[in-house]
N, C-alpha and C positions, 0 to 999 in steps of 0.2 A: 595402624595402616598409614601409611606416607600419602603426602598428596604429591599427585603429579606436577613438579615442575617446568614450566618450556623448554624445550633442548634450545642451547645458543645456535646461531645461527651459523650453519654450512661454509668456508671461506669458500666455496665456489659459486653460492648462489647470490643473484644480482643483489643489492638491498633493496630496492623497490619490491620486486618479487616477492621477496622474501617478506614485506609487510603485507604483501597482497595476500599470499598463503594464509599469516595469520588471523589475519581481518577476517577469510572467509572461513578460519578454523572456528573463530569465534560465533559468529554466525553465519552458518549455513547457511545458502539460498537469498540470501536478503535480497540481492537484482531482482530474481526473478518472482519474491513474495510485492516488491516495490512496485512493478512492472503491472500486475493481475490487481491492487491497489488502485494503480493511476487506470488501468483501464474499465472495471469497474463503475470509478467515480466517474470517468469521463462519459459511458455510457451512460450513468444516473443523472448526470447534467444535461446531456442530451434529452433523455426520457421526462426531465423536469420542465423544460424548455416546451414540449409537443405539448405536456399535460398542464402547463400552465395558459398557454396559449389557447388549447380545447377550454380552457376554463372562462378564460376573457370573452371568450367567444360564445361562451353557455351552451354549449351540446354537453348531454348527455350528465348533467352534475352528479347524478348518484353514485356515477363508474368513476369520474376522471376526478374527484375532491380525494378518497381514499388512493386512487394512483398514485398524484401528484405526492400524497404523504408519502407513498412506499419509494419512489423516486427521491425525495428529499434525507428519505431515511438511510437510502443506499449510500448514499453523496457521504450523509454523516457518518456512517461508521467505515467508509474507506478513510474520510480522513482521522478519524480517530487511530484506526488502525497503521497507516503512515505515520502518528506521530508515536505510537508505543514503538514502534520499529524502528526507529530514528537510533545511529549509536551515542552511545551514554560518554558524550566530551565533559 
């Protein structure tokens, strides 16, 4: 069985373009995996922010100490997940 080699590149396509095509042959989606990432995390910052704050504040600690975790946790595995998707320079 052969592996698939890249076809050289088109003389009519731009070279930019043409890196761009590759890039997103290679990975698929990454804008839009990167995008649902940052917004995510942004939300969990947000939600870290109300629930930290509820906590200074002392309402309700039984509810808002396990929140503030799962907000915290959101935060962390977006960014975990940003840096596995990062491309391999």
């Amino acid at each position: 069985m052969t592996e698939l080699q890249p076809k050289p590149k088109p003389d009519s396509i731009d070279p930019v373009l043409w890196s761009r095509l590759q890039a997103e042959a290679k990975s698929p989606f990454r804008g839009l995996r990167q995008f649902v990432y940052a917004s995510c995390a942004a939300s969990g910052a947000i939600g870290g922010v109300v629930f930290f704050f509820k906590l200074l504040a002392g309402r309700d600690l039984q509810a808002t100490v396990p929140n503030l975790g799962v907000q915290i946790g959101v935060v962390a595995l977006m960014v975990w997940l940003w840096r596995i998707d990062r491309p391999k320079t």
